[in-house]
TORKOL-4160 file (C-alpha; in steps of 0.2 Angstrom, whole numbers, padded with zeros to 4 digits, m for minus):
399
<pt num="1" X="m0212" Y="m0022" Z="m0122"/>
<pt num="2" X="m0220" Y="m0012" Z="m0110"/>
<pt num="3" X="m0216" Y="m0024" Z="m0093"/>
<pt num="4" X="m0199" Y="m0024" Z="m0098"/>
<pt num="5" X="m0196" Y="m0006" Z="m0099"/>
<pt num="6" X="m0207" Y="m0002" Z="m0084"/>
<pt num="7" X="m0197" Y="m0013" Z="m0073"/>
<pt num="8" X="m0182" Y="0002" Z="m0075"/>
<pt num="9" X="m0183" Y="0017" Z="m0065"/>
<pt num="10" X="m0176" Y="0034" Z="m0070"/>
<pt num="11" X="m0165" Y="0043" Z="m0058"/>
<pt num="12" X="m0164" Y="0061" Z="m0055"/>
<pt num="13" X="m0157" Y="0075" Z="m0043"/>
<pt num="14" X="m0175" Y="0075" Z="m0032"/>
<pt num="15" X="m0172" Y="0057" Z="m0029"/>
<pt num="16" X="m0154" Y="0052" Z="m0029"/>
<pt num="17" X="m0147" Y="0034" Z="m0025"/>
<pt num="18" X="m0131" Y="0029" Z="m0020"/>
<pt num="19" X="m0122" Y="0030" Z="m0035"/>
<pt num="20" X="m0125" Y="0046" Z="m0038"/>
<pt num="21" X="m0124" Y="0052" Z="m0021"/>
<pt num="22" X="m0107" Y="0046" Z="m0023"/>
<pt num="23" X="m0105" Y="0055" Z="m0039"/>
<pt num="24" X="m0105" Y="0072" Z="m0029"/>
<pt num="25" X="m0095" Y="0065" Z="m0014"/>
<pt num="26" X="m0110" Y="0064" Z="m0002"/>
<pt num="27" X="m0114" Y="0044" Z="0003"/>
<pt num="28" X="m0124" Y="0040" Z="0015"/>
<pt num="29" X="m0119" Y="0031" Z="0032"/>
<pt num="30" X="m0125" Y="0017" Z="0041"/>
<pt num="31" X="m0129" Y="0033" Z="0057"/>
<pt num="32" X="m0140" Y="0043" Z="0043"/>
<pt num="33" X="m0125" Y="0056" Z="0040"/>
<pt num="34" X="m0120" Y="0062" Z="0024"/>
<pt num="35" X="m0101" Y="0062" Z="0024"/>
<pt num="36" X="m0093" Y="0075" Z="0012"/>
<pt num="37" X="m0075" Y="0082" Z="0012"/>
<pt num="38" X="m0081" Y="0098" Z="0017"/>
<pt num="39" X="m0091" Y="0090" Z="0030"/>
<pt num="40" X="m0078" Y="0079" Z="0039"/>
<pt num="41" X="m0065" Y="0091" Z="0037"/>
<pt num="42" X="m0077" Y="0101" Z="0052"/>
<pt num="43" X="m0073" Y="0084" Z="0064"/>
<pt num="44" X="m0056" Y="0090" Z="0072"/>
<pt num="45" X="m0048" Y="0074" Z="0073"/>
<pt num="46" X="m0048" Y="0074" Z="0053"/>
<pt num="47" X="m0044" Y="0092" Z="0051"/>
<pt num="48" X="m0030" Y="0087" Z="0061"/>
<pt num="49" X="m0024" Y="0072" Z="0051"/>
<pt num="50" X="m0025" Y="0080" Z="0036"/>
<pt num="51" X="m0015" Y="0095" Z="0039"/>
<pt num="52" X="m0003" Y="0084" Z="0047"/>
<pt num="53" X="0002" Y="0075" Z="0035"/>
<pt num="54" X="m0001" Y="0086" Z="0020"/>
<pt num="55" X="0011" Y="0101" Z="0030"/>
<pt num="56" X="0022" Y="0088" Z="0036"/>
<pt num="57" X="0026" Y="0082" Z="0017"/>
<pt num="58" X="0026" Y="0101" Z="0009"/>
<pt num="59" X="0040" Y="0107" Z="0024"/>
<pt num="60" X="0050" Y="0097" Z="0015"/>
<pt num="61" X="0064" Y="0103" Z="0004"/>
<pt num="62" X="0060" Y="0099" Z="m0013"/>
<pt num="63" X="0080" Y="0093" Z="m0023"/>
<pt num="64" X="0080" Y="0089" Z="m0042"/>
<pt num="65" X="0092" Y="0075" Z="m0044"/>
<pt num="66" X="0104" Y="0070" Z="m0059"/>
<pt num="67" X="0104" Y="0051" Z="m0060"/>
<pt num="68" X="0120" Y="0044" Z="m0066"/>
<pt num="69" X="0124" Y="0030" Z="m0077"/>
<pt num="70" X="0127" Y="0019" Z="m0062"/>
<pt num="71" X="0111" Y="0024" Z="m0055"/>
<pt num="72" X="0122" Y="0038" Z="m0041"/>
<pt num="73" X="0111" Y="0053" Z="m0039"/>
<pt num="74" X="0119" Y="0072" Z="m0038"/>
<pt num="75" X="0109" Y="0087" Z="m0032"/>
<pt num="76" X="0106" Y="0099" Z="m0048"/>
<pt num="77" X="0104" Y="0113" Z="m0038"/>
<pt num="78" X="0101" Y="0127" Z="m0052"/>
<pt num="79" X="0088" Y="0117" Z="m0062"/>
<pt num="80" X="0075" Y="0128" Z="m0068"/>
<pt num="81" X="0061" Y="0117" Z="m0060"/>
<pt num="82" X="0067" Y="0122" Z="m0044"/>
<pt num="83" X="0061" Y="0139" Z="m0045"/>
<pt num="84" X="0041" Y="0130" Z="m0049"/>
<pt num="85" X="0042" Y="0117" Z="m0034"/>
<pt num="86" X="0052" Y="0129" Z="m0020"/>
<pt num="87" X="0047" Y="0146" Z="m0029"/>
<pt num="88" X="0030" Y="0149" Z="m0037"/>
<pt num="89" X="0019" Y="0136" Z="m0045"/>
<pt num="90" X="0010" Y="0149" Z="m0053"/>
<pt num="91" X="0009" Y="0167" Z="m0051"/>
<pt num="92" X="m0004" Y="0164" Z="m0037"/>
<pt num="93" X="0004" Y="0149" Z="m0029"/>
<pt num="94" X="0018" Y="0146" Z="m0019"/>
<pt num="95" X="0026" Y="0131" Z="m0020"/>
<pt num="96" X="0023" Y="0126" Z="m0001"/>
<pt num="97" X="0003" Y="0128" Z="m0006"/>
<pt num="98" X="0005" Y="0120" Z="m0021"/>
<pt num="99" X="0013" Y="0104" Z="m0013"/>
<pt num="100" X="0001" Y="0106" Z="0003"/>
<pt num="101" X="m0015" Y="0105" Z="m0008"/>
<pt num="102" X="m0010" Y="0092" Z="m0019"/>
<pt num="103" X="m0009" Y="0083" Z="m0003"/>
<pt num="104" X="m0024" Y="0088" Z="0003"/>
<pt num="105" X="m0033" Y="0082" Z="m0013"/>
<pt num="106" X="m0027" Y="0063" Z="m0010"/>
<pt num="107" X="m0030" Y="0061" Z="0005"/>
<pt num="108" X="m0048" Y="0068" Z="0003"/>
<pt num="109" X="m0053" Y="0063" Z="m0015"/>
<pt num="110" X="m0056" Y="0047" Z="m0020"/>
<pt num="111" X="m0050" Y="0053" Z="m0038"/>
<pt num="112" X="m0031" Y="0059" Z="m0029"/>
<pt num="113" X="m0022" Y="0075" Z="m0033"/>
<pt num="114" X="m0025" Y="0079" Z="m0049"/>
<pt num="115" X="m0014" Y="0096" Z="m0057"/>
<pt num="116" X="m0013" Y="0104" Z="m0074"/>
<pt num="117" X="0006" Y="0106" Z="m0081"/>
<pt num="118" X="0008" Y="0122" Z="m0094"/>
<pt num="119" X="0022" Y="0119" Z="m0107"/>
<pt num="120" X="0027" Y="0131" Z="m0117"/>
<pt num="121" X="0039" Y="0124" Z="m0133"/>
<pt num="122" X="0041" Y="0109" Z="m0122"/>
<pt num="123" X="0046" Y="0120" Z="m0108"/>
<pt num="124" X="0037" Y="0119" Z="m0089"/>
<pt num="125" X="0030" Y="0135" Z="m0085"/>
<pt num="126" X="0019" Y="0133" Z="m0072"/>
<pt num="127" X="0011" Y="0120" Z="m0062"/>
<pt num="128" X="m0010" Y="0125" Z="m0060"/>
<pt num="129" X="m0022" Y="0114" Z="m0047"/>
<pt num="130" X="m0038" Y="0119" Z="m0053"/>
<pt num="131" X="m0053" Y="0119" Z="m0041"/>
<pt num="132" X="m0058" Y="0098" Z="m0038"/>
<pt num="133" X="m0071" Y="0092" Z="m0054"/>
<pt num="134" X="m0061" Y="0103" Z="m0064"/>
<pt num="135" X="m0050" Y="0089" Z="m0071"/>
<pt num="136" X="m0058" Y="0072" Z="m0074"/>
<pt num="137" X="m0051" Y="0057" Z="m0076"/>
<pt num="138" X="m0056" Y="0040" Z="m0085"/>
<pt num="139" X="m0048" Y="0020" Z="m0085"/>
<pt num="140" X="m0045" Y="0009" Z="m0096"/>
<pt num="141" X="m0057" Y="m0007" Z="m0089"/>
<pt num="142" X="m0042" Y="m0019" Z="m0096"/>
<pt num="143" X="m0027" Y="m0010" Z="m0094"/>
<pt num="144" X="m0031" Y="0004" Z="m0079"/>
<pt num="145" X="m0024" Y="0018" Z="m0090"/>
<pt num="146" X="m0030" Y="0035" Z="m0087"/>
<pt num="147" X="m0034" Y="0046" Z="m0100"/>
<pt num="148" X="m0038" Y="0063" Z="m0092"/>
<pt num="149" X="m0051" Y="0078" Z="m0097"/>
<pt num="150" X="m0050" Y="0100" Z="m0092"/>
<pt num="151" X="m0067" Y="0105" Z="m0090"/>
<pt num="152" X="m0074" Y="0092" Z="m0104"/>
<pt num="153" X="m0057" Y="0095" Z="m0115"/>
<pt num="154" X="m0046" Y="0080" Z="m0119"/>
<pt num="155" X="m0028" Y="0086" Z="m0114"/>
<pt num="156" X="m0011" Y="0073" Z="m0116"/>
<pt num="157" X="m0009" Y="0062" Z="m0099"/>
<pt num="158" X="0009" Y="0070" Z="m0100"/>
<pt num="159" X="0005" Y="0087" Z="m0093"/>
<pt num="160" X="m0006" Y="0079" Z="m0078"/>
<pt num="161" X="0001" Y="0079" Z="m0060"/>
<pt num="162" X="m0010" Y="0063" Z="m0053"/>
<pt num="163" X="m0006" Y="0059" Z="m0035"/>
<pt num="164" X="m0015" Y="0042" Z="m0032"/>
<pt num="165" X="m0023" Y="0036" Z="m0016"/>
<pt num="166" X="m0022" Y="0019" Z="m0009"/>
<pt num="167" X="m0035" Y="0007" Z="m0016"/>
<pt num="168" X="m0041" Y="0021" Z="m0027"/>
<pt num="169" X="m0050" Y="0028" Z="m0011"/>
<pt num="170" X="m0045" Y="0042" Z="m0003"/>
<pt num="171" X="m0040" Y="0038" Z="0016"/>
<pt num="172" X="m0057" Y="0049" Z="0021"/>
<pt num="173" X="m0069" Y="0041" Z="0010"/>
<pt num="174" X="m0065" Y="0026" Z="0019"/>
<pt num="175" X="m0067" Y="0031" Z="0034"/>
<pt num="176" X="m0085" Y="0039" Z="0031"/>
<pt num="177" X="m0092" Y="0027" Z="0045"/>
<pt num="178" X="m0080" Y="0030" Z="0058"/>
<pt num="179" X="m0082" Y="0051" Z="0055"/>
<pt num="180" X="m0099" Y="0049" Z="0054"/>
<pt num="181" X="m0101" Y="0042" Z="0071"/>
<pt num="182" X="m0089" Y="0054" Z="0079"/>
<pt num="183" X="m0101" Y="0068" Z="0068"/>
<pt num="184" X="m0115" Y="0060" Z="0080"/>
<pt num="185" X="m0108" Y="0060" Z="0095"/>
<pt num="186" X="m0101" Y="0078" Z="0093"/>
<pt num="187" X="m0119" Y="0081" Z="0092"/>
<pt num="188" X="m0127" Y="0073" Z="0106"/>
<pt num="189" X="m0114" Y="0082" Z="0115"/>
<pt num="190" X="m0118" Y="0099" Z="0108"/>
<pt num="191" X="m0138" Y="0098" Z="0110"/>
<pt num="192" X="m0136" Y="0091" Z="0126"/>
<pt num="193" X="m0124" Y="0105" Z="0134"/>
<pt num="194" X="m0129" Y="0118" Z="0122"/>
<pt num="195" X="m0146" Y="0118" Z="0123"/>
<pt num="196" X="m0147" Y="0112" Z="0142"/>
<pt num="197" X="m0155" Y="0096" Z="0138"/>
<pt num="198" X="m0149" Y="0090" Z="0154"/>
<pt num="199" X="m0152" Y="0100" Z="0170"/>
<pt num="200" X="m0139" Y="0104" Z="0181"/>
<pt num="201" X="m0150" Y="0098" Z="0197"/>
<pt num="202" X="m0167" Y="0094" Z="0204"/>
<pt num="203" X="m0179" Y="0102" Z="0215"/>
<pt num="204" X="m0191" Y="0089" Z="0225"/>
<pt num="205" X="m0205" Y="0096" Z="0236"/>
<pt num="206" X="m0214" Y="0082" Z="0246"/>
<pt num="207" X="m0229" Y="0091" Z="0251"/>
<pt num="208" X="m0234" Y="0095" Z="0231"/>
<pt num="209" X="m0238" Y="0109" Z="0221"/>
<pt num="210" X="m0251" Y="0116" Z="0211"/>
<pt num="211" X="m0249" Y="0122" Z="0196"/>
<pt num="212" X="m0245" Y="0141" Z="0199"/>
<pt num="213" X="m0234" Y="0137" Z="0214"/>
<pt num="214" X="m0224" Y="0129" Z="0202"/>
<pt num="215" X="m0224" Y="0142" Z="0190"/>
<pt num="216" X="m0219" Y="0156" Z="0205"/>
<pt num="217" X="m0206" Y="0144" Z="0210"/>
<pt num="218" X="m0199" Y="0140" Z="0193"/>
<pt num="219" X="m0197" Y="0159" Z="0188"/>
<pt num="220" X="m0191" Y="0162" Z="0204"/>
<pt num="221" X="m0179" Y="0149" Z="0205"/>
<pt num="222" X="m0173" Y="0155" Z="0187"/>
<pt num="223" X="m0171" Y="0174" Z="0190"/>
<pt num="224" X="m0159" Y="0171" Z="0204"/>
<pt num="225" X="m0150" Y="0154" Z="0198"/>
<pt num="226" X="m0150" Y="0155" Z="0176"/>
<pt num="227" X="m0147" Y="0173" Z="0174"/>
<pt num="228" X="m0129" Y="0172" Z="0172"/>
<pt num="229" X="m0127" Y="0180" Z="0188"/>
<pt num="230" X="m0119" Y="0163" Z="0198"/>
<pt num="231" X="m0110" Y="0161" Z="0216"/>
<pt num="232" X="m0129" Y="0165" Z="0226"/>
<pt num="233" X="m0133" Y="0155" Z="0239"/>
<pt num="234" X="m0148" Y="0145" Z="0235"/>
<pt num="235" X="m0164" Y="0150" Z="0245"/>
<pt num="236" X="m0178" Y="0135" Z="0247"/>
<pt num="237" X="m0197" Y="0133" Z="0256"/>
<pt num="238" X="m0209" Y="0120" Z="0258"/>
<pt num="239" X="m0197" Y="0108" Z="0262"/>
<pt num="240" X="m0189" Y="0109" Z="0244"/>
<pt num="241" X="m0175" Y="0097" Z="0241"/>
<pt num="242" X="m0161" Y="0103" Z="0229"/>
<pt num="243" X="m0155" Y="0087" Z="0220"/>
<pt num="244" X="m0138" Y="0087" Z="0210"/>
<pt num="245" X="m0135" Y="0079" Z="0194"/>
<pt num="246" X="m0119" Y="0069" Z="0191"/>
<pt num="247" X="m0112" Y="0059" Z="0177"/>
<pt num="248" X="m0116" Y="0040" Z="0176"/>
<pt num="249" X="m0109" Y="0026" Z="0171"/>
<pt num="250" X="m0117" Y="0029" Z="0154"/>
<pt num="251" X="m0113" Y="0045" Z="0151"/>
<pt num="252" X="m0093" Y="0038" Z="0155"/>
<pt num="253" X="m0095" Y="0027" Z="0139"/>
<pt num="254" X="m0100" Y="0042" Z="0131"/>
<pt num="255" X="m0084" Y="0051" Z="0134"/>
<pt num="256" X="m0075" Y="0032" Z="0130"/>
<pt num="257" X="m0083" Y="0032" Z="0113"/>
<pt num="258" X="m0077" Y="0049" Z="0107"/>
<pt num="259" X="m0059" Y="0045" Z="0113"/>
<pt num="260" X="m0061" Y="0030" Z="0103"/>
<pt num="261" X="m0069" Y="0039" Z="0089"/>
<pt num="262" X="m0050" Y="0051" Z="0089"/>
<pt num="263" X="m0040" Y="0034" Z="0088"/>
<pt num="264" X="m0051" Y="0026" Z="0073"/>
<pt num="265" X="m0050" Y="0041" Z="0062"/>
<pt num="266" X="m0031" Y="0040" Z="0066"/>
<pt num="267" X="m0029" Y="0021" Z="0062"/>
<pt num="268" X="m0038" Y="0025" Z="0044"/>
<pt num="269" X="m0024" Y="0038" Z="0041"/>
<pt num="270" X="m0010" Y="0029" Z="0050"/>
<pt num="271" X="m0004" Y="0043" Z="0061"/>
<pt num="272" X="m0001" Y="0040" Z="0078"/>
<pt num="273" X="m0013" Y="0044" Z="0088"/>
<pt num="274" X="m0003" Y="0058" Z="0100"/>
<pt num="275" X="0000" Y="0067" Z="0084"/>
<pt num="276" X="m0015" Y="0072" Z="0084"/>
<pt num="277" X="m0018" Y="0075" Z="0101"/>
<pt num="278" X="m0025" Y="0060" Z="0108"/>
<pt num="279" X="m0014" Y="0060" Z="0122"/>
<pt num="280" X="m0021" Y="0047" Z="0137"/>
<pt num="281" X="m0006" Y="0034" Z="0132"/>
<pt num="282" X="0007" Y="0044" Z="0126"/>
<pt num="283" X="0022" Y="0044" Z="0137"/>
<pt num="284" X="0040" Y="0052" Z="0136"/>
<pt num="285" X="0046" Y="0034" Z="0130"/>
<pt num="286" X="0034" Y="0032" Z="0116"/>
<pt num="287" X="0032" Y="0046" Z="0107"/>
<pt num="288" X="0048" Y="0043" Z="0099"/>
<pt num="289" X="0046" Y="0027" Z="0092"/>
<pt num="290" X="0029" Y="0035" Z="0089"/>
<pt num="291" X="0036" Y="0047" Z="0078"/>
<pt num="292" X="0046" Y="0037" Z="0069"/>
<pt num="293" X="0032" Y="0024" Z="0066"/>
<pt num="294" X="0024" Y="0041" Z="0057"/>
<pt num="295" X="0038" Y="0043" Z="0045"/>
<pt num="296" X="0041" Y="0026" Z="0042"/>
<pt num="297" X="0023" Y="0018" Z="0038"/>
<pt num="298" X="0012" Y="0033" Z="0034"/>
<pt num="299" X="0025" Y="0048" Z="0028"/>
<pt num="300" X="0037" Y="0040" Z="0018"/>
<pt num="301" X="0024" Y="0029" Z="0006"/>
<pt num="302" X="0015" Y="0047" Z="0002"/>
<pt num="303" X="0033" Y="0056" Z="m0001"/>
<pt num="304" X="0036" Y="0040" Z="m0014"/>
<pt num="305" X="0021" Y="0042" Z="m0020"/>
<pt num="306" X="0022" Y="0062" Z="m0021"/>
<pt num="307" X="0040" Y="0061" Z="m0032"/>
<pt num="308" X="0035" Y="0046" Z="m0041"/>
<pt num="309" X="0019" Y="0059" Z="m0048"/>
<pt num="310" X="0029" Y="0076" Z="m0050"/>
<pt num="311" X="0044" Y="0065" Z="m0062"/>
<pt num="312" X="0032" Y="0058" Z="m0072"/>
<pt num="313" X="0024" Y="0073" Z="m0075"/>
<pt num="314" X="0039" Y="0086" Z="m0075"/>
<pt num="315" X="0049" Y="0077" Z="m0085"/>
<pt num="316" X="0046" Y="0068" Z="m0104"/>
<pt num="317" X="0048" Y="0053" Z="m0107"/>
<pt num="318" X="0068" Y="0056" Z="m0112"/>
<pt num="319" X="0073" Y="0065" Z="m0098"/>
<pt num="320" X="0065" Y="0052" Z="m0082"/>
<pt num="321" X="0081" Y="0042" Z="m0085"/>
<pt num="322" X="0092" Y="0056" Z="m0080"/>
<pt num="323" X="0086" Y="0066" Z="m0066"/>
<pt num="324" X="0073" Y="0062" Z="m0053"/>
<pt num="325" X="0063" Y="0073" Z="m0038"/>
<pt num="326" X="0068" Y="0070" Z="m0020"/>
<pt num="327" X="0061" Y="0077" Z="m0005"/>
<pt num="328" X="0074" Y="0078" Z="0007"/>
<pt num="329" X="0069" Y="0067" Z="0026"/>
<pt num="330" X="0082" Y="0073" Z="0035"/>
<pt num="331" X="0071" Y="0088" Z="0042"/>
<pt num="332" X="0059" Y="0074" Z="0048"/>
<pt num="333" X="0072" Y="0062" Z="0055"/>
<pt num="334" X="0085" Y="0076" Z="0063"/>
<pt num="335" X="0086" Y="0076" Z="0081"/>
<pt num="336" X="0092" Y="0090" Z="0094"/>
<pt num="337" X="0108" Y="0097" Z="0092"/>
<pt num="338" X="0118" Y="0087" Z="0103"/>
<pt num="339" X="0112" Y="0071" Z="0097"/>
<pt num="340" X="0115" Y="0074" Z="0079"/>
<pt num="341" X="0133" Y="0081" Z="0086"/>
<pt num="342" X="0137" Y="0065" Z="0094"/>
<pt num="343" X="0130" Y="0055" Z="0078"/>
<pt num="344" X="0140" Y="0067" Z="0066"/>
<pt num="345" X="0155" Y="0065" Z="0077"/>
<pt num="346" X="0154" Y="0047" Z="0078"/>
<pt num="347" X="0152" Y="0043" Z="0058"/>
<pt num="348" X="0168" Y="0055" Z="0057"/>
<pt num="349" X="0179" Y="0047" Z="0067"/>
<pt num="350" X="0175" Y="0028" Z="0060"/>
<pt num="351" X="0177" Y="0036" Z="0044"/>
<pt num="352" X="0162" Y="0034" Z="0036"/>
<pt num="353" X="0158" Y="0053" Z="0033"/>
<pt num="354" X="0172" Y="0067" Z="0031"/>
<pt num="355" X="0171" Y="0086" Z="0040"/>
<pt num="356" X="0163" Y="0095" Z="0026"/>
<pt num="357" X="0149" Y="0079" Z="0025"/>
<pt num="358" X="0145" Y="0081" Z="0044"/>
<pt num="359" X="0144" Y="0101" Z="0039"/>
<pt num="360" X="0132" Y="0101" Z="0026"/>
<pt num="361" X="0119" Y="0091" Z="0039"/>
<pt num="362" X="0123" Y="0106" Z="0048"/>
<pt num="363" X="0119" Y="0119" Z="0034"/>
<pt num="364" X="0137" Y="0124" Z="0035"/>
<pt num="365" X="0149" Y="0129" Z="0021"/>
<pt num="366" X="0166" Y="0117" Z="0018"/>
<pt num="367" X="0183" Y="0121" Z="0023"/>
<pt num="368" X="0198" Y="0118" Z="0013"/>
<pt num="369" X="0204" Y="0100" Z="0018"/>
<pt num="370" X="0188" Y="0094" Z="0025"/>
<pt num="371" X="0187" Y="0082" Z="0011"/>
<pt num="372" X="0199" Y="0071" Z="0022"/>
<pt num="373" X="0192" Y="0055" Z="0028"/>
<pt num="374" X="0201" Y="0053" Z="0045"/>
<pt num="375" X="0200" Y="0050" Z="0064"/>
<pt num="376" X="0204" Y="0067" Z="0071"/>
<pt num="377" X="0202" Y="0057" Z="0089"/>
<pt num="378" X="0218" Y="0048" Z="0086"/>
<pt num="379" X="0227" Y="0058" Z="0075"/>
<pt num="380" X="0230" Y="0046" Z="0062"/>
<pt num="381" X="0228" Y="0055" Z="0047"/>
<pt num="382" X="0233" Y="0049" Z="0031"/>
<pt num="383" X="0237" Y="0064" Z="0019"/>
<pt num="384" X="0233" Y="0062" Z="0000"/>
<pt num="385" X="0252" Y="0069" Z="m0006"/>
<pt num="386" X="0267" Y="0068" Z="0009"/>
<pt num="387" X="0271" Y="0085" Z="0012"/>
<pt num="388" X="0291" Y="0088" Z="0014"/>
<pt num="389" X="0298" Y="0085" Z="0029"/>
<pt num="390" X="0306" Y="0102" Z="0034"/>
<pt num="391" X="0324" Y="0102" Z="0046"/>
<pt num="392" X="0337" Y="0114" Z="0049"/>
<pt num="393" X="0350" Y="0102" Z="0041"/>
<pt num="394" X="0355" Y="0108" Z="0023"/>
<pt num="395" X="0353" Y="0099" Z="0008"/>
<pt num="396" X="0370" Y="0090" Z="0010"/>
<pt num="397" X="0367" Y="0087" Z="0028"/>
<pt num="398" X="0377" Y="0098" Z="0036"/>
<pt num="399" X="0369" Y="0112" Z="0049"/>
């Protein structure tokens, strides 16, 4: 009995393993650095990321939406959880921070974006993201259904606000390698620049030195050359040689891998990479298509994702049939003023919007009659009612 149980070892904070390193967010990499959140978030190429796309999906305006029996969607645009999601969260979060964190969470936390909804007689109050640990969640190992815990407390799935990665991994917990190595690399950089670890140039005297010739020439050499006092010219004797140091071919690759590094931690969270500054192939033509590859492939999944969790957790189970939470993309996909003219102009005169459509994707108000659909380039309108003709004959035809 005794073999058996010595072959188990205990685990305990002094010596963690893997697992539970992974517990607290800290795993090691293969490069010997302990990637947290905190931790990568100080690697700006993630910092970067991150804010990109969690700012990019809160700048949207939030739009509650009453679904139809035929599945058309009208804007409710005095629902009371427009006040929580636009307004206040809570009485010490906006909604803009709210959304933003939420965000944030996800794409930082393998266990997603977790929220706390406060009802009050079945009513949505507030909307509370406690400090991450806070709220817990479990699955089901057959069925995957998450049953959810505050601080140890079992509270109903109902009032949670879970926001899901990809895989069940945050984007930045998969990426832990590729951080890690541009953690490393940042630094080399910093020890080698920072602390002078390489020397700007040589001195070579080929008659030699003693030891206290070197001294005298090293202090001297220092006082006039290191003391932040640049721009002297540079006096040498004894047939000193000043030899300047350049950067190799090594040192090249040094400055390819950190590039490299930039474009890696964009791939894992699918923005391009000139949205994040990494600008050596971004060019007038591409950054377009570029942009739009952002909305389309890495944007618009999050958006789903993000109004899939809010009705599911705003709503009971009896009111997701009838109203739904839309973020509105035209912000993202509107272009400069005289392309979205000539597109607005366009839809008008083949009749596919009326006036007072193409106004509100400007922001401005209807007029009366703009409910027309009609080409105003030809004139061929085609009035709802015929409106009397008007002549100066009289009724009986006479002038």
């Amino acid at each position: 009995m005794f073999k058996i149980l010595s072959k188990f070892t205990r685990k305990s904070l002094s010596e963690p393993d893997d697992a539970l390193l992974s517990l607290f967010g800290a795993v090691p990499t293969v490069s010997g650095v302990t990637v947290t959140a905190a931790s990568a978030l100080r690697v700006p190429a993630v910092a970067s990321a991150v804010r990109l796309i969690s700012e990019a999906v809160a700048d949207l305006d939030v739009l509650v939406k009453r679904v139809g029996t035929d599945g058309a969607e009208t804007e409710e645009k005095s629902h009371p959880l427009l006040g929580i999601l636009r307004g206040e969260a809570n009485d010490w979060t906006d909604g803009f921070t709210f959304i933003r964190d939420l965000m944030i969470d996800a794409l930082t936390r393998d266990e997603g974006g977790l929220a706390y909804v406060n009802r009050v007689n079945g009513r949505v109050v507030e909307v509370i993201r406690y400090a991450p640990g806070a709220i817990s969640v479990d699955y089901d190992p057959l069925t995957l259904e998450p049953t959810y815990r505050l601080q140890g407390a079992p509270i109903p799935s109902q009032n949670v606000v879970h926001l899901r990665s990809p895989f069940g991994r945050a984007p930045l917990s998969l990426a832990r390698e590729a951080i890690a190595l541009a953690t490393v690399l940042e630094r080399h950089g910093s020890k080698l620049f920072g602390n002078g670890a390489r020397p700007s140039g040589l001195l070579k005297f080929p008659k030699g030195m003693g030891e206290e010739a070197v001294k005298r020439a090293r202090e001297g050499w220092r006082q006039t050359h290191e003391n932040g006092d640049t721009g002297r010219t540079a006096i040498l004797y004894d047939d000193a040689d000043f030899v300047p140091l350049t950067f190799n071919s090594v040192d090249a690759q040094y400055l390819e891998l950190r590039t490299f590094q930039i474009v890696e931690i964009a791939r894992a969270f699918r923005v391009p990479p000139s949205m994040i500054y990494e600008l050596s192939r971004a060019t007038w033509s591409n950054a377009e298509q570029m942009n739009l590859e952002f909305l389309t492939y890495c944007l618009d999944p999050w958006i789903k994702a993000m109004e899939g969790a809010l009705r599911r957790a705003l709503f009971m189970a009896d009111e997701r049939a009838k109203y739904a939470i839309r973020f509105d993309r035209d912000d993202l996909t509107r272009a400069d003023l005289a392309t979205r003219s000539m597109a607005i102009n366009s839809l008008i005169a083949s009749r596919v919007l009326n006036p007072n459509e193409g106004r509100e994707w400007l922001g401005l108000d209807p007029y009366e009659g703009g409910d027309e659909y009609a080409n105003p380039n030809t004139g061929s309108s085609q009035p709802n009612e015929a409106s009397p003709i008007k002549s100066d004959e009289g009724e009986d035809g006479t002038e």
